[in-house]
Each structure stands twice: as C-alpha cells, then as structure tokens.
SEDO-539629 format. One line per field, with one value per residue (C-alpha): residue number from 0; residue in three letters; x, y, z. Coordinates in Angstrom, 3 decimals, padded with zeros to 6 digits. Example, Ala and Ser with C-alpha at 12.3 -4.5 7.8 and 13.67 -1.06 7.14 Angstrom:
REM SEDO-539629
num <- (0 | 1)
residuo <- (ALA | SER)
east <- (012.300 | 013.670)
north <- (-004.500 | -001.060)
up <- (007.800 | 007.140)
END
This chain:
REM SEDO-539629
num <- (0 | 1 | 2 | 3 | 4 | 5 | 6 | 7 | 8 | 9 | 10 | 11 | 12 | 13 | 14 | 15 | 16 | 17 | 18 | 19 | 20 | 21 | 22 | 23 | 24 | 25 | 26 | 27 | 28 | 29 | 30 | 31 | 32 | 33 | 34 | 35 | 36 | 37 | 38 | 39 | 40 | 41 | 42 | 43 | 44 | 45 | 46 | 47 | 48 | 49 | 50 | 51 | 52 | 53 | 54 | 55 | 56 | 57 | 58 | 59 | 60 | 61 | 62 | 63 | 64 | 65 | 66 | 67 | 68 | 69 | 70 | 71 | 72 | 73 | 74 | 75 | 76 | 77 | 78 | 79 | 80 | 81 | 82 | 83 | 84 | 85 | 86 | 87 | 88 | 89 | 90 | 91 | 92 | 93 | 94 | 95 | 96 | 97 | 98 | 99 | 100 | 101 | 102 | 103 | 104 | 105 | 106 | 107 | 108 | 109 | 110 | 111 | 112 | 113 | 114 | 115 | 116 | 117 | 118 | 119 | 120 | 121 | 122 | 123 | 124 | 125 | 126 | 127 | 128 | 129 | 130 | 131 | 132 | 133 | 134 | 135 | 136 | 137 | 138 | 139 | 140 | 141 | 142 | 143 | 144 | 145 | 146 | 147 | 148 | 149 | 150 | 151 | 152 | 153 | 154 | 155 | 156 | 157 | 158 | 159 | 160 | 161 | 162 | 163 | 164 | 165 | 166 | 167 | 168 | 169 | 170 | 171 | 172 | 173 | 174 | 175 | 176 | 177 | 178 | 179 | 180 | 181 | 182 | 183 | 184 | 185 | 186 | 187 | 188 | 189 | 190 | 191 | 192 | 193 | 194 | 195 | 196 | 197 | 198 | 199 | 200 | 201 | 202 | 203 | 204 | 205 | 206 | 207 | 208 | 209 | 210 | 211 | 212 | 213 | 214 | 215 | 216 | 217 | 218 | 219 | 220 | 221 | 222 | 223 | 224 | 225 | 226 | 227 | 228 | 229 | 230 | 231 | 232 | 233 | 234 | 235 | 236 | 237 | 238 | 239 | 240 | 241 | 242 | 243 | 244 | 245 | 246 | 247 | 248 | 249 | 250 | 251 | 252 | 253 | 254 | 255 | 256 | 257 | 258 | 259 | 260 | 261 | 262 | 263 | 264 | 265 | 266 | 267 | 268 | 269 | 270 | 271 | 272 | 273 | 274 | 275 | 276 | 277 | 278 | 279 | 280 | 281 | 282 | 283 | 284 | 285 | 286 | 287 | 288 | 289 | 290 | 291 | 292 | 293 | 294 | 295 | 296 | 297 | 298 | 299 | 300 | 301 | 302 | 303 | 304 | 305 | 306 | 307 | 308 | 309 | 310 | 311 | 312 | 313 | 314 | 315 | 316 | 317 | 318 | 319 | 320 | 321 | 322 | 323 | 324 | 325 | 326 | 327 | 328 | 329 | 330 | 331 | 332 | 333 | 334 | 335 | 336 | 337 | 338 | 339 | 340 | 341 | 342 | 343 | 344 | 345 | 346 | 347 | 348 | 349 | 350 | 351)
residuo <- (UNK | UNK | UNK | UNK | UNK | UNK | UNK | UNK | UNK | UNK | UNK | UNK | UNK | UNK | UNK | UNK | UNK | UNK | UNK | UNK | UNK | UNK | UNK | UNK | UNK | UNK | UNK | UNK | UNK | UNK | UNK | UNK | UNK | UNK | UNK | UNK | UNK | UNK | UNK | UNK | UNK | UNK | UNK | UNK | UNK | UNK | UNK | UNK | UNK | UNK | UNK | UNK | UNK | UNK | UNK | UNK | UNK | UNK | UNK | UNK | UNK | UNK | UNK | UNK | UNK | UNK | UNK | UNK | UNK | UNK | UNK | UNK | UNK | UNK | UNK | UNK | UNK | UNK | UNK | UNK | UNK | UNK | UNK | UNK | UNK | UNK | UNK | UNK | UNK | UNK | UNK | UNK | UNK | UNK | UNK | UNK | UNK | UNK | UNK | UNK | UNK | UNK | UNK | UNK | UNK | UNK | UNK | UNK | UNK | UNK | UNK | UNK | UNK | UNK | UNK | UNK | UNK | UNK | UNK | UNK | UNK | UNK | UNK | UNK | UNK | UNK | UNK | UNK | UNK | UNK | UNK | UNK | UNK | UNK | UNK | UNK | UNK | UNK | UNK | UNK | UNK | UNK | UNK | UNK | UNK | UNK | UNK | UNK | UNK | UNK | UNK | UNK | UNK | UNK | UNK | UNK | UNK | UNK | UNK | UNK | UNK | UNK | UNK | UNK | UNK | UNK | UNK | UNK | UNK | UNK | UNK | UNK | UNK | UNK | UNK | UNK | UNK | UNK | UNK | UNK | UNK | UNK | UNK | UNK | UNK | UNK | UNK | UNK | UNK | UNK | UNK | UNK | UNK | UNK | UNK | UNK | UNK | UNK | UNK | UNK | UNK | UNK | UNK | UNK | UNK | UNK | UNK | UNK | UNK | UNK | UNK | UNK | UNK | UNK | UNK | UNK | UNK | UNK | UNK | UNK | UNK | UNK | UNK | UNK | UNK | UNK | UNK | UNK | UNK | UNK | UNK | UNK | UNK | UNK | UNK | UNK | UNK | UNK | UNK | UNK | UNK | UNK | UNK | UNK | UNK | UNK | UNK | UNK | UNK | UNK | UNK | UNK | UNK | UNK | UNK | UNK | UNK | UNK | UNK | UNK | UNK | UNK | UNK | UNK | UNK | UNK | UNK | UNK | UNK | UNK | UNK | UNK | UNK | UNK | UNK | UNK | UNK | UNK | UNK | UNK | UNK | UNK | UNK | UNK | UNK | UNK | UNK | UNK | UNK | UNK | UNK | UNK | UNK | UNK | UNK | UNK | UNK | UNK | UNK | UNK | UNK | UNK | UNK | UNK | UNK | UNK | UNK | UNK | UNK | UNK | UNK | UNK | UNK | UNK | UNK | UNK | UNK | UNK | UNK | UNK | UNK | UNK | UNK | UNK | UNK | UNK | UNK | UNK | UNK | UNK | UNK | UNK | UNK | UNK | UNK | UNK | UNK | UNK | UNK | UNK | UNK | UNK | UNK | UNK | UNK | UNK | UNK | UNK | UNK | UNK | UNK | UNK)
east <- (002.182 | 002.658 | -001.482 | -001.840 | 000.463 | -000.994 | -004.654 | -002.960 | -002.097 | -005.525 | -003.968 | -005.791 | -008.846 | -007.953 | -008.991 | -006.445 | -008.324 | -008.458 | -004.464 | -003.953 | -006.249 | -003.778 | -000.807 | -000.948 | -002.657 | -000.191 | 002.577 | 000.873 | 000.485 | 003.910 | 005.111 | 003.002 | 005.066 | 008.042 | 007.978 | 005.666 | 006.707 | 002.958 | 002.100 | -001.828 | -002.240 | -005.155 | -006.582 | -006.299 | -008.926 | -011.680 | -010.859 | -011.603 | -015.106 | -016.029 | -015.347 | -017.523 | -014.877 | -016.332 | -014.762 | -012.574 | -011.402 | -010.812 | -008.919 | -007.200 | -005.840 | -004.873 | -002.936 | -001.132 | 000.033 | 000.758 | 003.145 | 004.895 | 005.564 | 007.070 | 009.640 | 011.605 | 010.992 | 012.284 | 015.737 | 016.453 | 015.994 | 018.015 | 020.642 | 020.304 | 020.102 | 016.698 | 014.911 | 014.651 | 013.794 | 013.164 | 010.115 | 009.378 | 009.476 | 007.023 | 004.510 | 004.348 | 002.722 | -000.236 | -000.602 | -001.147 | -003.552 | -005.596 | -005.587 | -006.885 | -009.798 | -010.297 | -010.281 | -012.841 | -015.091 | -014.769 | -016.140 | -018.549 | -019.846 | -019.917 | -022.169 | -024.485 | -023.820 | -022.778 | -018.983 | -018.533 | -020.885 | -019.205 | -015.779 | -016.531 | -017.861 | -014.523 | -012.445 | -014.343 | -014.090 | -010.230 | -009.282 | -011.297 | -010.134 | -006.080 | -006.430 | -008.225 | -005.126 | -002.399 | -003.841 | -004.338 | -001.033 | 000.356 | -001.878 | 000.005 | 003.199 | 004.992 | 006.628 | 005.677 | 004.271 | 007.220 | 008.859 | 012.137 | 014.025 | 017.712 | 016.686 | 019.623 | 021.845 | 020.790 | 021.468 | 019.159 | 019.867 | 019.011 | 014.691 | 012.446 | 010.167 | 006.496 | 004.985 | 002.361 | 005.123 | 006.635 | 003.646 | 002.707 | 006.214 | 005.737 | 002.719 | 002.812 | 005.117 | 003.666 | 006.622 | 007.997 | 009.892 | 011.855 | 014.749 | 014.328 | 016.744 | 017.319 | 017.368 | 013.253 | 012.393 | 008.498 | 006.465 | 005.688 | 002.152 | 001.740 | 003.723 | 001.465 | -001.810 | -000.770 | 000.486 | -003.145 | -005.436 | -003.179 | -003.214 | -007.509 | -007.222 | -004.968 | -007.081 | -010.083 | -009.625 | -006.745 | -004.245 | -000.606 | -002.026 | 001.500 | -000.293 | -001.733 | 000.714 | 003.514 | 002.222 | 001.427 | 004.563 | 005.849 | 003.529 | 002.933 | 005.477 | 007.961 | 010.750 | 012.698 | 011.075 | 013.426 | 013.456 | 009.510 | 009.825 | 011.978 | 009.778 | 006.948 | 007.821 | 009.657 | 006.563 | 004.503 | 006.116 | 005.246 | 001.514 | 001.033 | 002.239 | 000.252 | -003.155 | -002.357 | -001.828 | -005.146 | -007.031 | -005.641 | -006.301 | -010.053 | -009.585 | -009.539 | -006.221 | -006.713 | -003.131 | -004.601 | -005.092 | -001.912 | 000.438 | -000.236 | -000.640 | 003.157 | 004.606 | 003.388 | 004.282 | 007.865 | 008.652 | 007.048 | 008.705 | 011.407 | 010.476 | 008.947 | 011.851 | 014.404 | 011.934 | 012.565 | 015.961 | 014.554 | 011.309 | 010.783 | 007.685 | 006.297 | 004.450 | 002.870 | 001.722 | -001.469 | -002.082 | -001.783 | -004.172 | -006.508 | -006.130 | -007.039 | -010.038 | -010.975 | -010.472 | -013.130 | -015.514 | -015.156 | -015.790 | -018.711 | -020.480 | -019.626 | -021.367 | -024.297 | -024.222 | -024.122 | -027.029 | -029.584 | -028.039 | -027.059 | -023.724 | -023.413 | -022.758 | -020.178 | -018.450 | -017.742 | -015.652 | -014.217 | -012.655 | -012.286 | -010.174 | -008.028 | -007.873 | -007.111 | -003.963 | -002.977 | -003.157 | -001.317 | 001.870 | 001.722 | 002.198 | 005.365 | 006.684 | 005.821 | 008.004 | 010.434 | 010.891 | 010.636 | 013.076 | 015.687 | 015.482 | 015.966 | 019.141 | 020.400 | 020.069 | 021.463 | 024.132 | 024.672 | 024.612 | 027.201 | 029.592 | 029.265)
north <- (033.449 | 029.696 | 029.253 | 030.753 | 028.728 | 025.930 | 026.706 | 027.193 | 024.078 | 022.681 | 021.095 | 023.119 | 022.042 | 018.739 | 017.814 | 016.546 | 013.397 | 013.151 | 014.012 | 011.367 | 008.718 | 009.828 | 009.760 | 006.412 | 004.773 | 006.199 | 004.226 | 001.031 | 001.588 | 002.349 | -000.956 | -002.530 | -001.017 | -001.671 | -005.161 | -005.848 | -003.543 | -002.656 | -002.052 | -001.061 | 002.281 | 000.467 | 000.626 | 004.641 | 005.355 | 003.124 | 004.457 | 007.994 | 007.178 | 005.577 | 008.685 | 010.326 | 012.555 | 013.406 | 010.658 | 013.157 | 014.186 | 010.233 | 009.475 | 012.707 | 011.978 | 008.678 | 009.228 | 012.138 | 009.523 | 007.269 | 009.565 | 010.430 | 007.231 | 005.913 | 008.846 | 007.710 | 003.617 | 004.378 | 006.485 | 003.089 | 001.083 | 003.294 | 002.755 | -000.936 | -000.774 | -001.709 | 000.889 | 000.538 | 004.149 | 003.054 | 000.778 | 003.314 | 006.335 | 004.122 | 003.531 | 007.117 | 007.691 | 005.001 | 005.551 | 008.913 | 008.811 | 006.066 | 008.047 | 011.163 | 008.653 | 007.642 | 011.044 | 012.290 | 009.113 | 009.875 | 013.452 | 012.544 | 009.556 | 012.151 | 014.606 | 011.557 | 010.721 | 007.683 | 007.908 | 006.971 | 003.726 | 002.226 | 003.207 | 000.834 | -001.996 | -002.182 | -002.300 | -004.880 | -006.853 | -005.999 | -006.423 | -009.903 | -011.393 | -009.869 | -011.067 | -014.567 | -015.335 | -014.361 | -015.998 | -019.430 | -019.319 | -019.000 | -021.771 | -023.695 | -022.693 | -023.120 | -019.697 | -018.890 | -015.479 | -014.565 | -011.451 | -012.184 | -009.873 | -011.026 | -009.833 | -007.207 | -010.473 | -012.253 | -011.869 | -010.448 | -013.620 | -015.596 | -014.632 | -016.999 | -015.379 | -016.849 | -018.665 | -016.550 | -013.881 | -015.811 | -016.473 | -012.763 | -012.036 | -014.422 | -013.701 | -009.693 | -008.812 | -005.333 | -002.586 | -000.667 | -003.174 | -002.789 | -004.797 | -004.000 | -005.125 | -008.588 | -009.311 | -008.611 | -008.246 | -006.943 | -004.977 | -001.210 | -001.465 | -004.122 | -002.030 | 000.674 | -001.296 | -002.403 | 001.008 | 002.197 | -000.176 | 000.331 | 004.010 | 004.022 | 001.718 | 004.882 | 007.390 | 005.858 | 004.621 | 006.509 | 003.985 | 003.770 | 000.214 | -001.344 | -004.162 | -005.037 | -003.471 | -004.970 | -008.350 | -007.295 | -006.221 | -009.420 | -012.231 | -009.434 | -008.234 | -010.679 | -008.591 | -009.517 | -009.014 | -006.903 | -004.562 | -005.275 | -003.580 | -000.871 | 000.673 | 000.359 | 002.596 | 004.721 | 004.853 | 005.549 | 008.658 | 010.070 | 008.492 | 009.307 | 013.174 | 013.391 | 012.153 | 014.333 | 017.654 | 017.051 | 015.967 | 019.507 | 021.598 | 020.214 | 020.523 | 016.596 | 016.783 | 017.338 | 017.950 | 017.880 | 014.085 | 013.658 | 015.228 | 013.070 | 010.259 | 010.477 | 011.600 | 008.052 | 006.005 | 007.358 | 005.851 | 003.026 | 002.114 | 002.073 | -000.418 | -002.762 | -002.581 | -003.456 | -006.529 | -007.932 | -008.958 | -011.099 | -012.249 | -015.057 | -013.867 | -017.570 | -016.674 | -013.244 | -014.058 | -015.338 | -012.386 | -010.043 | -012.147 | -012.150 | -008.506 | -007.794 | -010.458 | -008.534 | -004.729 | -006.052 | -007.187 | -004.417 | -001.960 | -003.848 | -003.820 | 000.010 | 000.909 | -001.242 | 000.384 | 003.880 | 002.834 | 002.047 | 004.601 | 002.968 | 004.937 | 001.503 | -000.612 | 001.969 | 002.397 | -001.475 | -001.172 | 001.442 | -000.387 | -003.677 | -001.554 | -000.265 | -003.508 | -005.629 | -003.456 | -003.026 | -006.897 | -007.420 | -004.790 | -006.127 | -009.064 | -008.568 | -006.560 | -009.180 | -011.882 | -009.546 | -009.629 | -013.302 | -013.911 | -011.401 | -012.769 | -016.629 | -014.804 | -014.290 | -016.809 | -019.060 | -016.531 | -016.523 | -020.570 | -020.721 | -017.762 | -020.298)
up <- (014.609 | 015.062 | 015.644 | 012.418 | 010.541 | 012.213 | 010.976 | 007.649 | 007.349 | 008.940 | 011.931 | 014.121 | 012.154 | 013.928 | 017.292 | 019.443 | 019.782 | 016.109 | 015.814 | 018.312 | 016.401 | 013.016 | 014.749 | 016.143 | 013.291 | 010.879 | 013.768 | 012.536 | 008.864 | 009.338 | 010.707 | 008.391 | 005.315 | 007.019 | 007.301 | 004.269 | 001.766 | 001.512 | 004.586 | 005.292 | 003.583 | 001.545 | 004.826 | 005.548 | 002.945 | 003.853 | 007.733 | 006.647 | 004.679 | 008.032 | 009.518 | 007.449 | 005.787 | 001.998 | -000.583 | -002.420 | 001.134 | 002.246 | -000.938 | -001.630 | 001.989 | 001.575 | -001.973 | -000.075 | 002.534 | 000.250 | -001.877 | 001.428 | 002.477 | -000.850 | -001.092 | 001.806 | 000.487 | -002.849 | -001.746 | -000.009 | -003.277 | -005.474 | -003.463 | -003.762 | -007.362 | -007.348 | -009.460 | -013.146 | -014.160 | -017.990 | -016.893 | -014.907 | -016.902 | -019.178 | -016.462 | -015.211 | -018.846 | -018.417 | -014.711 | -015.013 | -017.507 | -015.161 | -011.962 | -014.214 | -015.103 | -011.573 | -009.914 | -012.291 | -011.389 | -007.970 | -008.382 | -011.434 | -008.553 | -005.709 | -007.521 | -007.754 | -004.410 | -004.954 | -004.929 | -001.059 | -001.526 | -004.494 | -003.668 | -000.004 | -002.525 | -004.761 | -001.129 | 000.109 | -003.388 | -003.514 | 000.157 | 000.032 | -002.962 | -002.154 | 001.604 | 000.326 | -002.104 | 000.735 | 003.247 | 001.233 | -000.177 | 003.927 | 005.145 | 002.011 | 003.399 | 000.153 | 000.602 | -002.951 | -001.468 | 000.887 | 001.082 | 000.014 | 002.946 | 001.108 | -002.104 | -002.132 | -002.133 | -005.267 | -008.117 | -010.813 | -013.315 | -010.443 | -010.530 | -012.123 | -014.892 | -014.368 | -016.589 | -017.342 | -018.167 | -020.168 | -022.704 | -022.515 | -023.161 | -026.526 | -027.282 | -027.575 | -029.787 | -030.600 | -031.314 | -029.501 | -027.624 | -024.373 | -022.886 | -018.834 | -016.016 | -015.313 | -019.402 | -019.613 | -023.282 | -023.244 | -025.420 | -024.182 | -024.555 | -022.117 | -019.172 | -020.404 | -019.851 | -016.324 | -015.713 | -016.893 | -014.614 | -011.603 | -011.840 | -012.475 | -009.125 | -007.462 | -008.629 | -007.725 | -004.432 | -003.289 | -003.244 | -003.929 | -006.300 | -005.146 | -003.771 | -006.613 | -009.326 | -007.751 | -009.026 | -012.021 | -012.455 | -011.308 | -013.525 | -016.284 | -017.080 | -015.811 | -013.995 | -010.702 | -007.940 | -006.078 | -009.467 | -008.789 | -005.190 | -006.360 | -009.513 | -007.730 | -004.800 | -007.876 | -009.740 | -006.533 | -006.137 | -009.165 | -009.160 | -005.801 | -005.928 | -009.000 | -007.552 | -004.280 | -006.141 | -008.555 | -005.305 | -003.359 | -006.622 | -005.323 | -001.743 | -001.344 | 000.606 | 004.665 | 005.864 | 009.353 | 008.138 | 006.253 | 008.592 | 011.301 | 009.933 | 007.892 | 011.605 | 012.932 | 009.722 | 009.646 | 013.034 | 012.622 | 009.523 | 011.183 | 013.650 | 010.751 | 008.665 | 011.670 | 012.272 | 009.191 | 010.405 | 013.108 | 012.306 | 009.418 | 007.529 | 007.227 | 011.016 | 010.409 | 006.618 | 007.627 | 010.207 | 006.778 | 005.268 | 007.898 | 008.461 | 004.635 | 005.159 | 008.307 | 006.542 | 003.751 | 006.459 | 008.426 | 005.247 | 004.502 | 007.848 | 008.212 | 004.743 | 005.923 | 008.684 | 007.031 | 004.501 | 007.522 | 009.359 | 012.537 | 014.085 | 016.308 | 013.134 | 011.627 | 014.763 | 014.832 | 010.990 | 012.123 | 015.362 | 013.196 | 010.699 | 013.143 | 015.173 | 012.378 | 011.582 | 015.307 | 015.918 | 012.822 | 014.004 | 017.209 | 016.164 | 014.383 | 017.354 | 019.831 | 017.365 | 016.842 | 020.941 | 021.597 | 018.525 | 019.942 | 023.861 | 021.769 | 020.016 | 022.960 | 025.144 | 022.567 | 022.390 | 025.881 | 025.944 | 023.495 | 025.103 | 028.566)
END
C-alpha cells in the first residue's frame, strides 16, 4: 500500500542516491534562505538541467520548491507586519501574466530544442551580473547591501526612499494611483510592469525572481525594505503555486525532486535563520557573491560541456554548483560556531 503511494507520488521513481543528493542539497538551499532571505533556489534549476532532467521538468521543479519554501517565509512576515497585501494583490495581476509568457517560451523553445541552452545562457548572464554587483558592493564594505536582520525594530518612517524611486515616483503620474505602507504614493502601472518582468523571469527560468524583484521593489517602487521582504515572499506564494500547477498540468513537476529537496530546506532554514542572530552579515557577503559568480561559471562550463558532449566537463558544474552553495552554508555555520564559543567565553570572563 505504502510502495504504491510512494510510486504515486514518483519517489520511488527516485534513486536513493538521487533522494540523498535532493535531500541534502535542499539542507543547503535551505540555510542559504535562512540567513539570506534568498537563499540559493536560483541555483536548483540550473542543478537539474545539468542533470539532464528535460527544461520543463528542471524549472517546473524548481518553481515547485520555490512556492514551498516561501509559504512558511511569508507566515513569519505577516506576523511581523511585514506584508502589504494591496501591493501585493496588484503584482499577482502582472506576475501572473509574465510567468504565463515565460512558461509558454520554455515549451515553444523546447519543441525547438533550444529551451535548455538558452535558459543556461540567461543564468549565467543573471547569476554573473547579480553575484558581480553583491560582491563589489561587500568588497566596498559600505553595508549599503546588508541584510538588515533588526528590520522588525524600525520603524517604517524610518527607510530611506532611493533616489531613483523617488524620480520614478515623480515622474509617473499615470492614474490609478496607490498609497502603499510606509506613506509610498506610486502609480499602479509601474508595480504592474515590475510585477510583469519578474514574473516572465519566474516563468522562464523557474525562479521565485525575489532576488531580483525584491530590488525592484526596493529602487522601483520605493517601499521599505522590510515591507520589501514581506510582499515578496507574499507574492511568491501566489507566483510560485501558479507556475508549479501550469508546469504539473504539463508534467514539468517531479515530486521525487521537490519532495526532497523541501524536506532538506525546511531544516536548514532553520539553522540559517537562528544564525542570523550571531553572525554579522558583513563576513559571509562576499562568499554569496562569489557563490553567484561561481553558479554562472559553473552553468557555463556545464552547457559547454553538454554542447561538445563531454560528461567530464558537465560533471565539473555540476560539483561547482553544489560546492559553491555548500562552501557558502558552511560558512555561515562555521561563524555561527566561533561567534557563539566568543559569546561565551566573554560571558564566562565577565561572570569570573
């Protein structure tokens, strides 16, 4: 009874090897989004092509992932107050329009057979250029990229609006207009265009887009970045279980892939988000950055690697992939140690 659930579900379409490969990557991802707030599940899709599961499967997968990760995210922000549901609600219409457009690229692309080649070009573009701009801004070390881990204690009034928001906010004054939290007076047609390109980025490369709509949201629009956080993971619910159930109606979700990988992620979320309290970001910044650097590089050698058809050159992305994230978590795990033993010896100094 159980073994035919099991197959069901695909799990047992899964090699135990394979389930153990999920499982612990998932752990990392997991850490990663923890700690980060986007934690590496850019980097589950790109895995998958080099594993040389189809492109609807890889992304269908990945957008599942996604969706189950930001569930549990965005409960924690609503009760922070964190989730404006009326910037939300807009985006949901835009994104889901984009994703729509992206899924049917990735199909149109893979009757060409082109759809797994182009979709490892745009990650190594986005992963480069994202990875480039976080790890300059942490070799700066002007903090202007931090995670800000105390958000819940400021207040709203309290957030800068870029520049850049502030001219677009000027500048487009086409009606409707919305007033958002924090005082953020914007017209609806420019949350709908961000909501639009970050949901053809989704549904194209099966993506949550957080890393990249989150910013948007941020120098776009011109909200608070904790209200930033909080819509996003809102808003990555809906995009996410949207792209997930147009992918399955296809068969492009592998729950023998998803399942796995969200058992792993929700324990290691755990552990990234309980790091946050002990670890100052300013160290491990650069590690993200280099990871993303690494992830395009790796991407790029493994479709190389693919196109001549030499399984030596895809196997090293794939390790790089993994390796990049794994040095990354451990990395925050091995601070979060060395910060706790200097707790308390300086507790212990203090007690004598």
């Amino acid at each position: 009874m159980l073994d035919s659930v099991l197959d069901g579900l695909g799990i047992l379409g899964t090699s135990p090897e394979m389930l153990a490969l999920f499982v612990g990557f998932g752990l990392v991802v997991g850490v990663l989004f923890g700690f980060f707030g986007m934690g590496g599940s850019f980097l589950v899709t790109p895995a998958l092509l080099m594993l040389d599961y189809p492109a609807p499967v890889a992304v269908g997968s990945g957008m599942a992932f996604v969706f189950g990760t930001a569930v549990i995210a965005t409960l924690k922000h609503h009760d922070l107050g964190q989730v404006d549901y009326k910037l939300g609600a807009i985006m949901i219409t835009g994104t889901t329009i984009g994703i729509e457009v992206g899924r049917a690229s990735v199909y149109y692309l893979e009757s060409l057979g082109l759809a797994g080649a182009l979709i490892s070009v745009a990650y190594v573009v986005l992963l480069g250029g994202v990875g480039a701009m976080v790890t300059r801004d942490a070799r700066r070390g002007d903090g202007s990229g931090d995670i800000d881990h105390e958000a819940a204690d400021k207040d709203l009034s309290e957030y800068e609006i870029p520049e850049i928001a502030k001219t677009i906010q000027q500048t487009v004054w086409i009606p409707p207009m919305v007033t958002l939290r924090g005082d953020v007076r914007v017209s609806a047609w420019v949350i709908t265009a961000v909501a639009f390109a970050t949901g053809l980025l989704s549904g194209f490369l099966g993506v949550g887009g957080g890393f990249i709509r989150m910013p948007a949201m941020i120098y776009a629009i011109g909200v608070p970045v904790p209200v930033a956080v909080g819509t996003d993971l809102f808003e990555i619910v809906f995009s996410g279980g949207l792209g997930s159930y147009l992918y399955g109606q296809g068969g492009g979700v592998d729950l023998g892939i998803v399942v796995p990988l969200l058992f792993g992620s929700a324990l290691g979320a755990r552990i990234g988000s309980a790091a946050t309290a002990v670890v100052d970001a300013d160290g491990i910044k650069v590690y993200f950055g280099g990871m993303l650097l690494v992830g395009a590089t790796a991407v790029g050698i493994g479709e190389v690697g693919s196109y001549i058809g030499s399984p030596t050159l895809e196997m090293v992305g794939l390790v790089l992939v993994i390796g990049a994230a794994v040095v990354v978590a451990v990395a925050i795990l091995y601070t979060s140690v060395v910060s706790l033993r200097t707790t308390r010896k300086q507790q212990a100094v203090t007690a004598d």
